[in-house]
N, C-alpha and C positions, 0 to 999 in steps of 0.2 A: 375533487379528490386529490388528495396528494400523493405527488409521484418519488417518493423518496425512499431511498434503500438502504438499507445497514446490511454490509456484507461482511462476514468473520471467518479470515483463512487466518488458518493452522498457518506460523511461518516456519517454528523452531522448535525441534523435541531433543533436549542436551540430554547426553549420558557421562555421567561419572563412575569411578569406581566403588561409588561408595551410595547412588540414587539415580532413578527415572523420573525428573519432572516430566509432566503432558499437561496439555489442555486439549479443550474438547470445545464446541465442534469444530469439524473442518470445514463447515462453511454452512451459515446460513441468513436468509433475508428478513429483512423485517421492513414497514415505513417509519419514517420518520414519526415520533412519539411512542412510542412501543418501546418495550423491554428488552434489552439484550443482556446476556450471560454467558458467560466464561469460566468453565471449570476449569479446576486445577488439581491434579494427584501428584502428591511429594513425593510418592514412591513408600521407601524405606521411612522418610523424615516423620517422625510421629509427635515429637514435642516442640517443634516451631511450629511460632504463627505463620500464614501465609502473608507475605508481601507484595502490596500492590504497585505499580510503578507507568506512571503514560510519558512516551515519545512521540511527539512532533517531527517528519523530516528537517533536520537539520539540525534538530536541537540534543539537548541533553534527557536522560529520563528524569520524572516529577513523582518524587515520593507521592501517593496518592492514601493508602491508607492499607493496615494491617488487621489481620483477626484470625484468632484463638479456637479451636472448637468448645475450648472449656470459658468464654468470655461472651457479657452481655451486651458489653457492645462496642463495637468498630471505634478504633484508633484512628484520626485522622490526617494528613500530611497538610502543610498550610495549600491553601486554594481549594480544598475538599470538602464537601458533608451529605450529609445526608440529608434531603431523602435522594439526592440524583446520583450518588453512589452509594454502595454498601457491599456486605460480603456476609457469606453465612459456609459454613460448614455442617455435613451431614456424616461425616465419619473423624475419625482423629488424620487423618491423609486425604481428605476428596474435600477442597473448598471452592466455594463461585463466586467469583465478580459478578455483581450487578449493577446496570447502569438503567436508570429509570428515564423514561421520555426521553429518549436519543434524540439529540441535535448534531448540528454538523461541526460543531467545535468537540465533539467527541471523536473527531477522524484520529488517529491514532495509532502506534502497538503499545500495545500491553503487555507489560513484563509480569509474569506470577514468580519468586523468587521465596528460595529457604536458604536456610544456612550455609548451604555447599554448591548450589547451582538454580541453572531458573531455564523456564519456556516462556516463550511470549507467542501474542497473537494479536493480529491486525485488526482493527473494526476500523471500517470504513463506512461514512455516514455520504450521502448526497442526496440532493433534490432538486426538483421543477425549477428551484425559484433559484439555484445556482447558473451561472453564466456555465456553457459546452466550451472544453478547454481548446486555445485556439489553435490550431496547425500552419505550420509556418514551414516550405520547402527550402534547401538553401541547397544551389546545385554543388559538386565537387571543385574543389579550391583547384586541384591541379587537374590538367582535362586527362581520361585514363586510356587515350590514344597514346600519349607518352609516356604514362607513368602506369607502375602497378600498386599502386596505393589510392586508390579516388574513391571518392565515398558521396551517396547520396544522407543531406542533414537533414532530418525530420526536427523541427523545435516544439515541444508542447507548452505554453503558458494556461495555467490553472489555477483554479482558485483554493482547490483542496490539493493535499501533497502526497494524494498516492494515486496512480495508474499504472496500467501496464501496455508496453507500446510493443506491438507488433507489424510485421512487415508483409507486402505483397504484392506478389509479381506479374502482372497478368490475369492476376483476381486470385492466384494460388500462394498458399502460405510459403513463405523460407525464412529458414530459421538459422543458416548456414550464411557467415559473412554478412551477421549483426550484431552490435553491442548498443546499450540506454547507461546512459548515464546516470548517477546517483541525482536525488532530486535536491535543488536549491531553493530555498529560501530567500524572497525578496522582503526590504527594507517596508512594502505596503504591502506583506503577508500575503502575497500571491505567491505561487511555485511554478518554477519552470524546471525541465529534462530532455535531453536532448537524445537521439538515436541514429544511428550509424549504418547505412549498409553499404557494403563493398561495392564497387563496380570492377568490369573488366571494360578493354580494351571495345570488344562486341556488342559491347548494350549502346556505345553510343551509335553505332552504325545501324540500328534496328529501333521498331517504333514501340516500345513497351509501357504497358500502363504500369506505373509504380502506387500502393496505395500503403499509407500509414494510417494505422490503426491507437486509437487511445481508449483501451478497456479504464470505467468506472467504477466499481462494483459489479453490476448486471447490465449499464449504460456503455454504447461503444460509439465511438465517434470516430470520422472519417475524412481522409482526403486524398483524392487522387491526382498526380499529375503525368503527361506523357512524356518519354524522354526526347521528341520533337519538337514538345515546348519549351524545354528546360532554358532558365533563364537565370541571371543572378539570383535574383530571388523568384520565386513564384507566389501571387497570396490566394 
C-alpha cells in the first residue's frame, strides 16, 4: 500500500481595491496517484481567463497553462499538457486546477492569477519511497554564558522543498525565540533550511531535552538532543 500524501494549504488570499482572488481548500490529503484540485474565485474578474503558474523553492513561477469559462480547451505553457494537468470552469468567476495522478515532482505553490492580482496554494506531494529528511544539531557558535545572542542550529536536508520546522523543550512546544530559514536549493536538487532557537545564559547550566521537529505534509520527523551532550555537532 502506498504511503503518500498530497497535502493543499491555503498560503495567500490578496485583496485589492478593485478584486478578491481565493482558492479553496484549506487543506486536504490524498495518496499518491489520485486527483488533486484547486479552486480559484476571481471575485469581481468576469472576463479573464484564469492563469496557472507552479514554483519550486528557490526558483522562479512556470507559466503552466490558462482557461476561459467560454473556451474548449486549455492553453498550455511549455513543459505542460494534458491529461496531467487541466483546468475547467463552472461559473464565469469560480475555476479549478486539476492535476491528475499526483507525483512528487508536483510539490509546489500554485499561483491562480487574473488581470490585477493572484492567490496561490501549496500541494505538497510525499511518500514511503522518499528518503525522511535528515536532522543535523549544531550547538551555539558563541557559548550563552557570555554572550546573549546564542542559538541552538537545527539543519534539515530533504529531498522535497517544503516543511515546517518546529521546536521543543522538554517535550513542550515554544514558539518564542525561533526563526527557519527560507528553503535552499541544491545543485543535486536536494533542499536544505536551517532553524534557530534562542538560548539564555540558564539552559546551559540545566539538563534540557531540546527536540526539532520536521512536519511533511501529515509526516513528522524528529530528533532530540540533551543540552549535557551538546557537542560541536551532534548526528
Amino acid at each position: 500500500m502506498l504511503g503518500t500524501l498530497c497535502s493543499l494549504l491555503v498560503a495567500l488570499t490578496c485583496v485589492s481595491a478593485v478584486t478578491v482572488v481565493t482558492q479553496q481548500p484549506s487543506v486536504v490529503t490524498l495518496t499518491r496517484g489520485e486527483t488533486a484540485t484547486i479552486d480559484c474565485n476571481q471575485g469581481s474578474v468576469t472576463g479573464s481567463a484564469v492563469r496557472w503558474y507552479k514554483q519550486i523553492p528557490g526558483g522562479v513561477p512556470q507559466y503552466m497553462l490558462r482557461f476561459h469559462h467560454t473556451w474548449t480547451d486549455v492553453k498550455y505553457g511549455s513543459g505542460f499538457s494534458s491529461p496531467h494537468f487541466t483546468s475547467t470552469c463552472k461559473t464565469v468567476s469560480d475555476c479549478r486546477l486539476i492535476i491528475n495522478n499526483v507525483e512528487e515532482g508536483d510539490s509546489a505553490v500554485y499561483h491562480c492569477t487574473t488581470w490585477d492580482d493572484s492567490a496561490k496554494e501549496r500541494v505538497i506531494v510525499t511518500g514511503s519511497s522518499l528518503p525522511p529528511p535528515v536532522l543535523t544539531f549544531y550547538r551555539p557558535s558563541t557559548n550563552p554564558l557570555s554572550s546573549s545572542h546564542a542559538a541552538l542550529v537545527c539543519l534539515a536536508n530533504m529531498s522535497i522543498g517544503f516543511a515546517e520546522v518546529s521546536w521543543l523543550v522538554n517535550g513542550s512546544p515554544v514558539t518564542e525565540g525561533t526563526w527557519t530559514s527560507t528553503t535552499v536549493q541544491h545543485p543535486d536538487k536536494t533542499f536544505q533550511l536551517s532553524s534557530h532557537l534562542s538560548l539564555r545564559a540558564c539552559d546551559f547550566s540545566e539538563d534540557r531535552s531540546y527536540t526539532c521537529k520536521a512536519t511533511v505534509g501529515s509526516s513528522s520527523f524528529e530528533k532530540t538532543m540533551r543540552m549535557s551532550a551538546c557537542r560541536s555537532t551532534v548526528e
